[in-house]
Each structure stands twice: as C-alpha cells, then as structure tokens.
N, C-alpha and C positions, 0 to 999 in steps of 0.2 A: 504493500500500500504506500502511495507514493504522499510525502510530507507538503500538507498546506498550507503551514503558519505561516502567516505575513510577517515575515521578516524585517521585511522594508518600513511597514509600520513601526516595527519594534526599535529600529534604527532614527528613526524621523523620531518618537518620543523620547528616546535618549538622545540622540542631539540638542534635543528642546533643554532637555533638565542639564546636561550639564553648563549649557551655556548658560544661563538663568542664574543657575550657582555662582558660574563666576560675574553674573553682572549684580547679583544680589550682594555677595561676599564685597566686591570692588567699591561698590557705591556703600556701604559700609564704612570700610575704610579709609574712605574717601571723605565721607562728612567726618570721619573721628579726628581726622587730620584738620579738616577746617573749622573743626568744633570740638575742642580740646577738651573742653570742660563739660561738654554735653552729661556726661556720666558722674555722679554723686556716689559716693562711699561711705559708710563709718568708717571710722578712724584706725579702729583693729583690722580692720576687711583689705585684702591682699586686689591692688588693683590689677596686677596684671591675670588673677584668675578670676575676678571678674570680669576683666575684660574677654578674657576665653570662653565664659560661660554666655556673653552677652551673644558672641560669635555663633555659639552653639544654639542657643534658644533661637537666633534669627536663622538659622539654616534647618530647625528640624522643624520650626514654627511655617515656614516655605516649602516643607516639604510636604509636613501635612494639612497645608491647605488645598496644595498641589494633587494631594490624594484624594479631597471631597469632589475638588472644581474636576479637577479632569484637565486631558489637552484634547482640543477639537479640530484641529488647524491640516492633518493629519488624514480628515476624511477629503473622499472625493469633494465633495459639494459642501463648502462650509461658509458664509458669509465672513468680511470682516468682524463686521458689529458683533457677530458672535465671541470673535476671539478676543476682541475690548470687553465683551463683558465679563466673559471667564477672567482675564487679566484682574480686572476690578474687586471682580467676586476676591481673588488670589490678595491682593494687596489689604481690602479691608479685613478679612482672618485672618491672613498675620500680624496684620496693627494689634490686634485686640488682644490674640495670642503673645505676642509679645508683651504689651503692655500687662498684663494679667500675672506672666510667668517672674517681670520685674520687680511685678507689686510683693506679689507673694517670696520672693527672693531676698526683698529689703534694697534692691538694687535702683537706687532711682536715677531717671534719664528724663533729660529735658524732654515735656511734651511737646514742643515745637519741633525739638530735634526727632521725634518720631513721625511728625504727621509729614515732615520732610522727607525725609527718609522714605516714608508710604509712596507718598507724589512721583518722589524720584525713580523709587521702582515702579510704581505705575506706567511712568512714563518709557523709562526703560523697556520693560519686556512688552509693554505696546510696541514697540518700534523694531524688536527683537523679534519676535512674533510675525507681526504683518512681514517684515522683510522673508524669514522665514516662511512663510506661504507664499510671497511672490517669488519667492527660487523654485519652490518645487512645481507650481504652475509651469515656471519655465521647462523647468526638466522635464515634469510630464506632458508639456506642450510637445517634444521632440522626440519620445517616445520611452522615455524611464519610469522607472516604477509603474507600469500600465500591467490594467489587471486585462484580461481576456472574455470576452462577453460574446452569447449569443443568447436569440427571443426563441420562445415558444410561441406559433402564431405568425401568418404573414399579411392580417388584414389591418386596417384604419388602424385601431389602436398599437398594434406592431410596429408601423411606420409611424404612430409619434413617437415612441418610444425610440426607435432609429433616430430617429431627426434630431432629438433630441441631446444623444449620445457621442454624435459626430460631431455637432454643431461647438461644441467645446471642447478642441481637443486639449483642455487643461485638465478636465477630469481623468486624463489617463487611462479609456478605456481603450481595447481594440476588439472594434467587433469583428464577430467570424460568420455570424449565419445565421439566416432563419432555419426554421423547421415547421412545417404544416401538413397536413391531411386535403386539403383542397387542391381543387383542380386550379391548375397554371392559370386556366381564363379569370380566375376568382383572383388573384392577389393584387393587394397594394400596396406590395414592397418592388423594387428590381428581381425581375424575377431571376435575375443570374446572380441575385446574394440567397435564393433558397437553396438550401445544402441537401436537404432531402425530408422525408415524412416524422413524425413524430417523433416514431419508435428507434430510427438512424442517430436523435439526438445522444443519447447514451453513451453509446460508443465513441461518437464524435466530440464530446466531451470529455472522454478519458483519454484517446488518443494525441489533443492539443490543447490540452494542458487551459479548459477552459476554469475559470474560477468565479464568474457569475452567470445564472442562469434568467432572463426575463420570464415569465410565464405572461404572457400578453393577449392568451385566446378568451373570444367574444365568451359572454355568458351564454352557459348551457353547455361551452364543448370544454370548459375549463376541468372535467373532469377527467380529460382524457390524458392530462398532464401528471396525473396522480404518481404513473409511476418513475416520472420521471425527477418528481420533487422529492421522493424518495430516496432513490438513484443518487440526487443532490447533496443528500445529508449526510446520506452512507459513505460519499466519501470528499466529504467536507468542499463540498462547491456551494457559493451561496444561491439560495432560490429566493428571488423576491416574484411577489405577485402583484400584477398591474391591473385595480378590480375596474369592472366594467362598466361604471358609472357615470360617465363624460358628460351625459344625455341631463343626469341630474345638481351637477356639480361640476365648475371649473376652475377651480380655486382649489387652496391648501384646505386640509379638513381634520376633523383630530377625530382619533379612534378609541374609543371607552364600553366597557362591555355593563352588561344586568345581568349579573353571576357567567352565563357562559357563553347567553349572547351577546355578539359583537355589533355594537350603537355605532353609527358614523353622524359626525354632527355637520352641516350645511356649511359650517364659517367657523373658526379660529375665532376666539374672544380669549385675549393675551391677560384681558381687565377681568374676566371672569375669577383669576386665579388669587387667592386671598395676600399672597406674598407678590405681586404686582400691583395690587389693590393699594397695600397699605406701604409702596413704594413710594405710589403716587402722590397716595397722600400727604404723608410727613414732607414729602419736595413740597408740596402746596402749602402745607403750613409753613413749612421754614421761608419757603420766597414771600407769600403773603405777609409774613409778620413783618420780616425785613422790610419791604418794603413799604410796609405801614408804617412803622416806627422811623424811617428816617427818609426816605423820599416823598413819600405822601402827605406830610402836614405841609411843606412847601408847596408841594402842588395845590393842593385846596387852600392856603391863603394868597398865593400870587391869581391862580384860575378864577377861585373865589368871590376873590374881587372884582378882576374884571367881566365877569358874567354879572352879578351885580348894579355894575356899573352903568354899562351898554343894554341892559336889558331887564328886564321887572321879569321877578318870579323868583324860586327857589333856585339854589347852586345845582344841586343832585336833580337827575331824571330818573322816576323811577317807574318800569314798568312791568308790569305780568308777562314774563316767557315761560316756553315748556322747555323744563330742569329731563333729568333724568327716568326713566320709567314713566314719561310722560306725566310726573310733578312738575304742577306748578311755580311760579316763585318770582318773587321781585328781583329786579337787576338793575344794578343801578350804574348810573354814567353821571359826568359830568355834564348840566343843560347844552344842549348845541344850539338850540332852536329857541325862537319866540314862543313863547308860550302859547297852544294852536288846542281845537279839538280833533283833529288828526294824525295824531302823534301817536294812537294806539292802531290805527288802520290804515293810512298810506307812507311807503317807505319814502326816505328823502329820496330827489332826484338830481339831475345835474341843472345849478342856476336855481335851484330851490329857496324861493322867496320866505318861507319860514327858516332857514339857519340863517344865524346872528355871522358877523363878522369875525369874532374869535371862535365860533362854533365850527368854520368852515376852516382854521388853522387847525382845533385841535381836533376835526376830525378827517382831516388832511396826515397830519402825527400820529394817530391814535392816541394823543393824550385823553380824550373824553371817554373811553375805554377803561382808566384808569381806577378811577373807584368801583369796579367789579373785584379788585382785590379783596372788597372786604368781601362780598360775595366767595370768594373760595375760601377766604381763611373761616368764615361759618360750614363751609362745607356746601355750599350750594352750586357750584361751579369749582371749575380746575385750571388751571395756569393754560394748559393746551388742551383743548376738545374741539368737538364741532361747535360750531356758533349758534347761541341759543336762540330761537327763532320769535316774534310774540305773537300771540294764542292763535289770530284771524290766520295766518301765512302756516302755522299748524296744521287748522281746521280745512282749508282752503287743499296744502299742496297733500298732503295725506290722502285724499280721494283724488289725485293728478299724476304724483308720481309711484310709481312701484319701489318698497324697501324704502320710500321716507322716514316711516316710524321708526327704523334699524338707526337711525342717528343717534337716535334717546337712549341704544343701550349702554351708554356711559355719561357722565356728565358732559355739559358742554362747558367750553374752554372761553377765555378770555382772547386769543386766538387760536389759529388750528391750521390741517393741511390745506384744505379748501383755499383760504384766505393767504398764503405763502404761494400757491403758486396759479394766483391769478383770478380767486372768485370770491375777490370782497365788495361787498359795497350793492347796490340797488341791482336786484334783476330783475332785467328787462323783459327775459321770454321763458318762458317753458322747460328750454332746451337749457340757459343757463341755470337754472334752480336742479335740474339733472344732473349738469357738473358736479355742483356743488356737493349735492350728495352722495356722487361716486364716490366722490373723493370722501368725505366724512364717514361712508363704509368701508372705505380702505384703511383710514387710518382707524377705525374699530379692530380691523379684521388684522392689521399689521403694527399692531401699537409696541413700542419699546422706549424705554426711558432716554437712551440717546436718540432716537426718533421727536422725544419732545426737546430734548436739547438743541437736536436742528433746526425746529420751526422756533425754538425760540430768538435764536441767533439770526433767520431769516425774517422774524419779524422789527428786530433789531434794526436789522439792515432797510428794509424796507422803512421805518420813519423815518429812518438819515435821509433816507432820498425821495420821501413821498409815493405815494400813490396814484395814480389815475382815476384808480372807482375808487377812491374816497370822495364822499362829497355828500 
C-alpha cells in the first residue's frame, strides 16, 4: 500500500513555526534592548533567570496558542483575511498568557512594553505569513506541491467544477479526467478529457497517483459512485462530494445536522454566531463611548449652535426607522433641514429647498450622521450595518423588492457596504433601492470584523472628499 501523507503540508507548517520563532524570539530581544528597564524584579530575584524564564513563557505561550488557532495558509483555497485573523486570534493568547504567567510569577513587565510587543508580533507574522502564501501560490502556480484530481460525472455540474479548478492555477491542482456512464452525445465537458466509464475510475486512480476524487454526478445517479468513494478511503485519496443543489442555492451555505439528519441553510449569517455577536458589540461600545466622550461634545456645541442659529427648531432629528428583527426605534441625527411635515415621508432630493445651509455641508461630511453614536452605544444600531431605512420606505419596498426584509437580520449600521461603494443618499428608481440591498445581503451573508474595519476607513475616506449622493 502505497504512502499518502502530505508531506508537503507537513513541511509548509514547519516552515511557518520555525520562522515565527525566530521572529517572535528576535523582536523580543529587540524591544529588551531598546527597553532596558521594561522588566521589574525583587531584589533577591536572579535577573538573568528571569530573564530566561520571560524567554520561555513567551515561546511556549506562542506555541500554545499556535496549537488552539491553527495554520490555514497551507490549504488550497485560503483567503488573506483568514490568515490576519488567525494571526490576531495568535497575538491576543499570548498577551494574556503571558501577562497571567508574569502575574503569577511575581515577574513584572511594563504593560506598554507588552501591548508593544503584541503589535509588533502582530504585525510581524502578518507580513511573515501573507509573504509566505504569496511564495507558495507562486510555486504552485508553476507546478509544485500540486495535488492530482479527477470528477466523477461529465455533465453541467462536472464542468463547473472543471472550470473552476483550472481557472486558478494557484490552487495546485492537476486535473487528469473525467469519468461517466453517459453517452458521448450527453457531455458537457471536452469530451477528449473523459478517460473512460465509472467503474475505469479505480484503477485509474491507483495507477496515477490521483489524491483527490470530485464526485460531481446529477442527483439520482450519485449512487453509482458508492463504490468508488469507498475505493477512496480504503486507500487514503480524498473524496469530496459536489451536492446537486445549484437550482436552489448559489452562494456559500453552512451544513448543520437534527441528530443524523443533515440541514443545509440558504445563507451564511457570520452574526448568527454568539462569539461574533459579542465581537461586535464590545467594538460598538468601545468606539461609541470614545467617541462620545471626546469628539462629540465639540460636535454638538460648534453644530449646535449653528443649527440654532440659521434655523428655529430643535438640534437633534429624531425619527422612527426599522432597527433589527424588524424593531422599531428612534434614530437620531443632527437637524439638516427646516423644520417640514415631510421629513417622515419624502426622502431629501438634489437642490432640496427644505435643507438648511449647514445641513447640506454636514450632510455633504456625514457629520449629521453623527449622533446615531448614541444610538449604538444603547445598542440600537452598530458602527457598520445596513442603513436603517424609516417605516413608509419599509412598508413600501418590502412588497417591491424580493429578500428586502433579509436587511433587518442584523442591526443597521451608522454606515455600511451599500453606502462605500456607491449607494448613499436618495433613490431614485426601483433598480437602485435593489443595489442597495444586494449589497446589505452580502454584507449579512459575508460579515467579518476586518470587513467593518474596511468600510470604516472607506467611509473615512469618503468625507475627506465628499460625496455626490449626498444631498
């Protein structure tokens, strides 16, 4: 029986670690040098075996976080953002581990001097890391480390599956062949890549050294693969199975079973998961405070005033939109507008005779946006969601568009994806209120915490240089 451990993998994870080590160890020693004093002692206590010891606890403290987080970088098909966040995941247990093994040690170490340290490795093995996955793309762009693949199945689904596997030759595969039971007129692959009938896959498999198996046949004939996924196990070649579902589902989907049946859910919701959840939140709370306690009092007495000034009626606009699960809830902005009985039913428009003079600066900035912070830090809204819509534009596009309600499965944002790339501000038609919500079910269905760090920073960017549909 011939040996299939992936080696190559085994080799790509020990490269990772030991390099890591010495970027861990180095930047170590690198701050102790520019930070001589970082490290406190009692007076009987031997510094240089505490220094040893500090050594120690930062390298097994890395190592076992190394062993919770995992390395991903390694698989065929791995995003960046994934290997940033294992990174992250890796730097905040060892902060903690470390800081914890110090306490109980009696060893004390500037807490600046740790959270530097953290940073610094942070940033490190991010840079470590990604370069590290753009080498071996290259490699297996030219043909190294490639694993050897053929489909079961030569119809529609078979050939995306193809399409698929070629179209990147970073992933490292090399395909060798179909295999089907249908007649030549029937295929929708080349038919000079079918190698021959079902039962030919076996042998063909063992003979060239394949190590992944697609099973890609329509439903109903996927049984005829049985013994071939069999065949697969028995001598260690991977079998995945490509289910027949295209017709109901085109997007990512998560697979969760009711004891032994196996559940497939329509959409990804990343916000469903209670340690995402409460990700979000605490970011919501800590950016809302912050910036209520020291950017926001200036805002509301410079803004303040001049709404005041130029215009009779109250500072704050406050109006009913639909929040989450289709709750209600006040949202509040800073006044843009003269004070109107249309402010609950017709959106602003371009050259709109109800905004005031500085209503059309700061909702040109999005400063009038800005008092929705207190809104999140109650918990009514979140730093980035979809844009909360109010009740009539609810009521209205909910019976116009299909999957509008899907907005509401998470809070809405103070900004969001929608609004970064290109669908803020008054819509005009049908088709654009459709944008909008693609997009606000994408970023349901694709949410991650560097996900809201990007639209935060593109929202940034965007009041440097203003808007167009603002107005």
């Amino acid at each position: 029986m011939r040996d299939f451990h992936d080696y190559d993998s085994l080799y790509i994870k020990t490269g990772v670690i030991i390099g890591e080590l010495i970027i861990v160890n180095g930047l170590l020693f690198l701050l102790t040098v520019l930070f001589p004093n970082a490290m406190h002692v009692h007076v009987d206590s031997d510094y240089e075996v505490r220094t040893r010891m500090f050594y120690a606890i930062i390298n097994l403290s890395y190592l076992l976080a190394l062993s919770w987080v995992g390395i991903v970088l390694d698989k065929r098909s791995v995003f960046i953002e994934s290997i940033l966040k294992n990174v992250l995941k890796i730097s905040i247990i060892q902060f903690f581990i470390v800081f914890a093994s110090l306490y109980i040690m009696k060893t004390y170490i500037s807490l600046s001097f740790l959270v530097i340290y953290s940073v610094w490795v942070f940033a490190s093995l991010s840079c470590w890391r990604v370069f590290l996955r753009l080498m071996l793309k290259a490699y297996r762009s030219r043909g190294g480390n490639s694993k050897r693949v053929i489909i079961l199945g030569a119809g529609s689904i078979a050939n995306q599956v193809y399409n698929q596997l070629i179209s990147n030759v970073s992933y490292g595969y090399k395909f060798m062949g179909f295999f089907d039971d249908r007649a030549p007129e029937d295929y929708k692959v080349p038919a000079e890549l079918v190698k021959g009938k079902l039962a030919d896959a076996n042998e063909f498999a063992l003979n060239n050294d394949v190590r992944v198996i697609y099973c890609a046949l329509p439903a109903g004939d996927d049984r005829k693969a049985v013994s071939t996924i069999r065949f697969a196990e028995q001598n260690f070649i991977r079998c995945l199975i490509v289910p027949d579902f295209r017709r109901f589902i085109e997007k990512k989907v998560e697979l969760s079973f009711l004891e032994e049946i196996p559940l497939v859910s329509l959409r990804l919701e990343p916000l469903h998961k209670f340690g995402n959840r409460l990700l979000k939140r605490v970011f919501d709370i800590l950016v809302s405070g912050i910036f209520l306690v020291t950017i926001f009092p200036l805002l509301y007495i410079i803004l303040g005033t001049i709404i005041k000034l130029t215009s009779p009626g109250p500072i704050f606009f406050r109006q009913k939109r639909t929040g989450e699960s289709g709750r209600d809830f006040y949202c509040y902005k800073f006044r843009s507008m003269h004070v109107n009985d249309d402010a609950d039913k017709v959106q602003a428009t371009k050259g709109d005779a109800r905004v005031s003079k500085i209503g059309a600066i700061m909702r040109k900035t999005n400063l009038d946006e800005m008092p929705q912070f207190i809104n999140v830090f109650i918990g009514d809204m979140s730093v980035v969601g979809p844009r909360p819509h109010m009740l009539k534009h609810t009521e209205m596009y909910s019976e116009l568009i299909d999957k509008y309600m899907l907005r509401h499965w998470c809070k809405p944002g103070i900004t969001g994806w929608a609004q970064v790339t290109g669908f803020r501000g008054e819509t005009k038609t049908l088709e654009e209120m459709e944008g909008r919500v693609k997009r606000d079910v994408w970023y349901i269905e694709n949410w991650s915490f560097w996900l809201d760090i990007k639209i935060m920073f593109l929202t940034v960017w965007n009041m440097i240089k203003g808007e167009e549909n603002a107005y």
